[in-house]
C-alpha positions in Angstrom: -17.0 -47.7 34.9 -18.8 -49.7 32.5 -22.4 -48.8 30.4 -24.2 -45.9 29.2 -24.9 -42.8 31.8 -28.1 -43.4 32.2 -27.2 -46.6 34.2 -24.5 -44.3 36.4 -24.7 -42.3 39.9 -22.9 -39.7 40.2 -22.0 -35.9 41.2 -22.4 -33.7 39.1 -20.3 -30.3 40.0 -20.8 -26.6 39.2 -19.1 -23.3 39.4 -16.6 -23.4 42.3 -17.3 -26.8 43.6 -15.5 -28.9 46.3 -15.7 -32.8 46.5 -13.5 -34.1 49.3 -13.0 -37.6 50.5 -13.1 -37.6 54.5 -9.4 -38.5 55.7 -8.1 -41.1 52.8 -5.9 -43.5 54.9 -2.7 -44.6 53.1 -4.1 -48.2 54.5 -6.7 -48.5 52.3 -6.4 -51.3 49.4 -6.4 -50.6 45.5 -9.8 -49.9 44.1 -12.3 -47.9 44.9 -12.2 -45.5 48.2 -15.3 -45.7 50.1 -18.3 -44.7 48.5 -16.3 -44.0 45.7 -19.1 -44.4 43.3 -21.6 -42.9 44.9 -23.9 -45.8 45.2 -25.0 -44.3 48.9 -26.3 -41.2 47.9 -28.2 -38.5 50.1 -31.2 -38.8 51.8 -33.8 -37.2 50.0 -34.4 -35.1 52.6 -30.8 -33.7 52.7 -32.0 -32.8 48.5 -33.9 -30.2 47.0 -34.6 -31.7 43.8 -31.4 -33.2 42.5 -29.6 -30.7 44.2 -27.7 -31.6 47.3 -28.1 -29.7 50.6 -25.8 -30.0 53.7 -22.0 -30.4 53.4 -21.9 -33.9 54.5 -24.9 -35.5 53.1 -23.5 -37.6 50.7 -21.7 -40.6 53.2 -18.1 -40.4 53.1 -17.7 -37.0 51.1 -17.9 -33.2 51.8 -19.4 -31.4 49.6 -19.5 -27.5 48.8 -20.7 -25.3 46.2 -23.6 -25.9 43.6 -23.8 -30.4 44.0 -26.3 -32.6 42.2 -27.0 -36.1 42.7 -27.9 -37.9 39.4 -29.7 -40.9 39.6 -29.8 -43.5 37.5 -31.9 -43.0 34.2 -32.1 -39.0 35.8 -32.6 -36.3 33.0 -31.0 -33.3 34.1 -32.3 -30.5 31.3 -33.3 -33.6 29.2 -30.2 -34.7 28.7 -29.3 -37.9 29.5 -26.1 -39.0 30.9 -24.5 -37.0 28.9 -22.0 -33.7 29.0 -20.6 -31.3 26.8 -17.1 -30.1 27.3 -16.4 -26.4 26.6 -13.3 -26.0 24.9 -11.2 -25.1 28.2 -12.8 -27.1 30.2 -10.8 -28.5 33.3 -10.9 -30.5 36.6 -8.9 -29.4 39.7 -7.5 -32.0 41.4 -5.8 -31.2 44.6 -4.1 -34.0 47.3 -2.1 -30.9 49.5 0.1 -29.5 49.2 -0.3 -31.2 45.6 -2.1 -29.7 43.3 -3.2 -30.5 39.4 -5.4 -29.5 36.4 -7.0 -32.6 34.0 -8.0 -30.9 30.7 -11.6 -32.8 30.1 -12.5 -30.8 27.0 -11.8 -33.7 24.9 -14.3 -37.0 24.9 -12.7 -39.9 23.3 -15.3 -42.7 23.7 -18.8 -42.7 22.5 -20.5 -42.9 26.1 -19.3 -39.5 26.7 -17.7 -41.3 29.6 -13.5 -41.0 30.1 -11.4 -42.4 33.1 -8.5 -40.1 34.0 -5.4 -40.3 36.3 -3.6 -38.4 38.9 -0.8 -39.4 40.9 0.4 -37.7 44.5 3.0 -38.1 46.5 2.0 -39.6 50.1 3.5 -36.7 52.9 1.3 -37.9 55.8 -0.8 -41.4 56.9 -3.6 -39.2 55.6 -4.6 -37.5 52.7 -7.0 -35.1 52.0 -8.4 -35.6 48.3 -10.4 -32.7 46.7 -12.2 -32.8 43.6 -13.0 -28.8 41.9 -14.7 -27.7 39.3 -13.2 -24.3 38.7 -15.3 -23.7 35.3 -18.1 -20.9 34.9 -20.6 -22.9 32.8 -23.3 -20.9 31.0 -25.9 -23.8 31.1 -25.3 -25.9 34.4 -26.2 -29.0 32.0 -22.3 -28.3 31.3 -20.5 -28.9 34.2 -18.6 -32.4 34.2 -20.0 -35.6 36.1 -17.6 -37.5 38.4 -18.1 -41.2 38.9 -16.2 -43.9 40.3 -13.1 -42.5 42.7 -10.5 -45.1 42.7 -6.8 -45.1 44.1 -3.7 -47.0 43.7 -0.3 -47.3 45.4 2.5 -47.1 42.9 5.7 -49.3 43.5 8.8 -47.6 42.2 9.9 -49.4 39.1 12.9 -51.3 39.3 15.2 -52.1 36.4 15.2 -55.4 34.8 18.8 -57.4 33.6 18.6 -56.8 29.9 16.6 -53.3 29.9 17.7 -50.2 31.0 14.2 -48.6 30.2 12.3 -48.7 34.1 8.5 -49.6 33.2 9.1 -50.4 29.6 6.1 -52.8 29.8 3.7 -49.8 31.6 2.8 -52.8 34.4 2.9 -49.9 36.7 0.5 -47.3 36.0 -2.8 -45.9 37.1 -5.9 -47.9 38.6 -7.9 -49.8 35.5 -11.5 -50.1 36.2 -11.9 -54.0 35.7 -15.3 -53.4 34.0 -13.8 -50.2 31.8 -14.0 -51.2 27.8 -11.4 -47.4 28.0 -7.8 -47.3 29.1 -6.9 -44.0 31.5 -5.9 -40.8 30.0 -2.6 -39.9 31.6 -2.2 -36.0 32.3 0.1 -33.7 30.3 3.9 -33.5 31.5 3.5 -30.1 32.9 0.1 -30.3 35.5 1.6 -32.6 37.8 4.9 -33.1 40.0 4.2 -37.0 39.9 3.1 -38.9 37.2 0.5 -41.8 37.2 2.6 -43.5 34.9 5.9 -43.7 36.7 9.0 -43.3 34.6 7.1 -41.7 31.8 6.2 -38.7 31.6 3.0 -37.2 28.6 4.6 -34.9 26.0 1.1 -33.0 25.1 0.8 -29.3 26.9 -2.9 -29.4 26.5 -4.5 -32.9 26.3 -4.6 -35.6 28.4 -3.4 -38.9 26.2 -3.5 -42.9 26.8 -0.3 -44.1 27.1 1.2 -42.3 24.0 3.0 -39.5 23.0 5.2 -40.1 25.9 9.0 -39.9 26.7 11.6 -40.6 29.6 15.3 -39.7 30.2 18.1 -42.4 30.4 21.4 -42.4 31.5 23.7 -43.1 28.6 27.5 -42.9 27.7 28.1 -40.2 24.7 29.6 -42.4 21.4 28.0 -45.6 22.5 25.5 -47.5 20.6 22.4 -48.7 22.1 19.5 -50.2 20.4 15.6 -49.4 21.2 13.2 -52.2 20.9 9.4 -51.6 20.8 5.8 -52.9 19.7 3.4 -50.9 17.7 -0.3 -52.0 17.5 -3.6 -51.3 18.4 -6.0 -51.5 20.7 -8.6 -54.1 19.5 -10.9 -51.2 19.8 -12.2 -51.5 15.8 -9.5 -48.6 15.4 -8.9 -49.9 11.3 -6.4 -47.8 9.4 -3.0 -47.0 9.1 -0.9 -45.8 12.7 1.5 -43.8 12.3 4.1 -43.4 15.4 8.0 -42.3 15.5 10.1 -43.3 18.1 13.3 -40.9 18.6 16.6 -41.1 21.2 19.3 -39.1 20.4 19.8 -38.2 17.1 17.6 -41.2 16.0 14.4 -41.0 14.7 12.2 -44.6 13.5 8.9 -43.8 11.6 6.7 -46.7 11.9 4.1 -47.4 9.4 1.1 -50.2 11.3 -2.0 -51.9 9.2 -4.5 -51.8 11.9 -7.6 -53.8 11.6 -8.8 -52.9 14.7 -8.7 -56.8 16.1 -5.3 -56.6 18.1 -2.1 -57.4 17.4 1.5 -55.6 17.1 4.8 -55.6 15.3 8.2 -55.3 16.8 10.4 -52.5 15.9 14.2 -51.8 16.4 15.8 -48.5 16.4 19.9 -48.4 16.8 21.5 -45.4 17.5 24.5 -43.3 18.9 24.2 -41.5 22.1 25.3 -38.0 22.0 25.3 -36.8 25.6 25.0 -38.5 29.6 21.2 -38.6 29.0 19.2 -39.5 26.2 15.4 -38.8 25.8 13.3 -41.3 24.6 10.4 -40.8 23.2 7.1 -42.2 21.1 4.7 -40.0 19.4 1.4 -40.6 17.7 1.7 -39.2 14.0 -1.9 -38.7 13.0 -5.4 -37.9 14.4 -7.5 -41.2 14.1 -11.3 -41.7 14.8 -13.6 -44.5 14.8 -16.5 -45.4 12.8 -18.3 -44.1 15.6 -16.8 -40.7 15.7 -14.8 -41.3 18.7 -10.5 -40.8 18.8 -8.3 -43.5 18.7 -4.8 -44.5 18.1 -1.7 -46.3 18.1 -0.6 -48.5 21.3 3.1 -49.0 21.8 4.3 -51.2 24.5 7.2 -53.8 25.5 9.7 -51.3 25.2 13.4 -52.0 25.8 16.8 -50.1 25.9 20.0 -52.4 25.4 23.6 -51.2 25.1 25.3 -52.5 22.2 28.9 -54.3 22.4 31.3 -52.1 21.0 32.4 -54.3 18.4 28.8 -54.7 17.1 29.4 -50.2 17.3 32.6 -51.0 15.1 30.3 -52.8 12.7 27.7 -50.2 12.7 30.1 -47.3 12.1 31.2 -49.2 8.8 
């Protein structure tokens, strides 16, 4: 997903709207599924003005409800690739007998243009994938355009030697466009049974975040010591000020205090503490509400995290 919208194609769905990919075989490779970005669009006679007519006339979907078909450079109400987002706006996202919510109200880059995840778990060879707009938009110019389907088979994490944190470097996580300048919002901890980020789960009831304010569960023993190591930086994205994130596990907490300059980079953190019962949530958190020259959100990045026990006598030493 990469440019403005008015060099995209895509669906553009209404009140009540189903968009569902014909039999998605478990076979198929990462990226996109077929036609997933709509490049083969329908035939004009199957259109009556942007509007789509017939349930099958875009190749490799189903479509029911209120559809358009946005062309490239298409003004739709003289608006131009763009979208607002009322303030509960959502996008149903159902693989049966699966089902989630993505809460779109939020735009975080300056295209208007966000890439979001969802993970399922597999029951069958074949999946049925259903894209629904339940929203009631006033002005049709509202309602949320979907471009660029993509899917990815997740590999369950496996521990390394000397980390006891699964997926403390996020390798496995959702589908990244190759052309995207955006990471992927991950969905809050309660919409889905699965997440797209496996071992981590998103702390935020009502936003969708990317790759932060996140937490998983380890297995710990009570009155041992452990120590958490982490990275704190930023996204190269011109996101220039001060990020603020705290790590906690246990009864430890970390504030950390990074100098972004928006270029890159990271510093490495270490948080020691005590665990207090068989399992110990850690989490990260972003501590402020950052935005770009542009207007658009941004934020902290933490990654390489790690989760060591400590010898006991290095314990002794701490208890001192």
């Amino acid at each position: 997903m990469a440019g403005s919208g008015s060099s995209r194609r895509g669906v553009l769905l209404f009140l009540l709207v189903g968009v569902a990919a014909a039999g998605v075989a478990s076979a198929i490779p990462d990226g996109l599924l077929p036609n997933g970005n709509f490049e083969q669009g329908p035939d004009k006679s199957h259109m009556n003005g942007t509007r789509v007519i017939g349930q099958n006339s875009i190749p490799c979907w189903e479509t029911s409800g209120f559809v358009e078909y946005i062309e490239p450079g298409q003004r739709q109400n003289d608006m131009r690739g763009a979208h607002l987002r009322p303030q509960a706006e959502q996008l149903n996202v159902p693989v049966a007998p699966e089902s989630g919510d993505l809460p779109i109200q939020t735009v975080y880059t300056s295209s208007g243009w966000d890439s979001y995840s969802y993970a399922f778990k597999a029951r069958h060879t074949t999946a049925w994938l259903t894209i629904h707009n339940p929203g009631a938009e006033e002005d049709p110019a509202c309602g949320p355009i979907i471009d660029s389907v993509a899917i990815k088979a997740h590999h369950p994490p496996t521990r390394a030697k000397d980390n006891m944190l699964k997926n403390g470097d996020f390798e496995e996580g959702p589908y990244m466009f190759p052309d995207s300048p955006w990471g992927v919002l991950v969905p809050p901890m309660d919409e889905d049974d699965v997440s797209p980020l496996p071992g981590w789960m998103v702390m935020s009831d009502t936003k969708a975040v990317k790759y932060l304010d996140a937490w998983r569960e380890v297995r710990t023993k009570p009155g041992r010591s452990y120590k958490l190591s982490f990275s704190v930086g930023d996204a190269a994205n011109g996101c220039a000020t001060t990020l603020l994130v705290d790590a906690y596990a246990a009864l430890g907490r970390l504030p950390v205090s990074y100098e972004s300059h928006g270029r890159g980079g990271s510093v490495r953190n270490e948080l020691e503490f005590s665990a207090v019962a068989n399992l110990t949530r850690v989490v990260f958190q972003s501590m402020g509400h950052y935005v770009k020259p542009d207007g658009t959100l941004c934020g902290p990045v933490v990654n390489d995290i790690s989760l060591v026990s400590l010898p006991k006598h290095a314990a002794r030493r701490l208890l001192m």
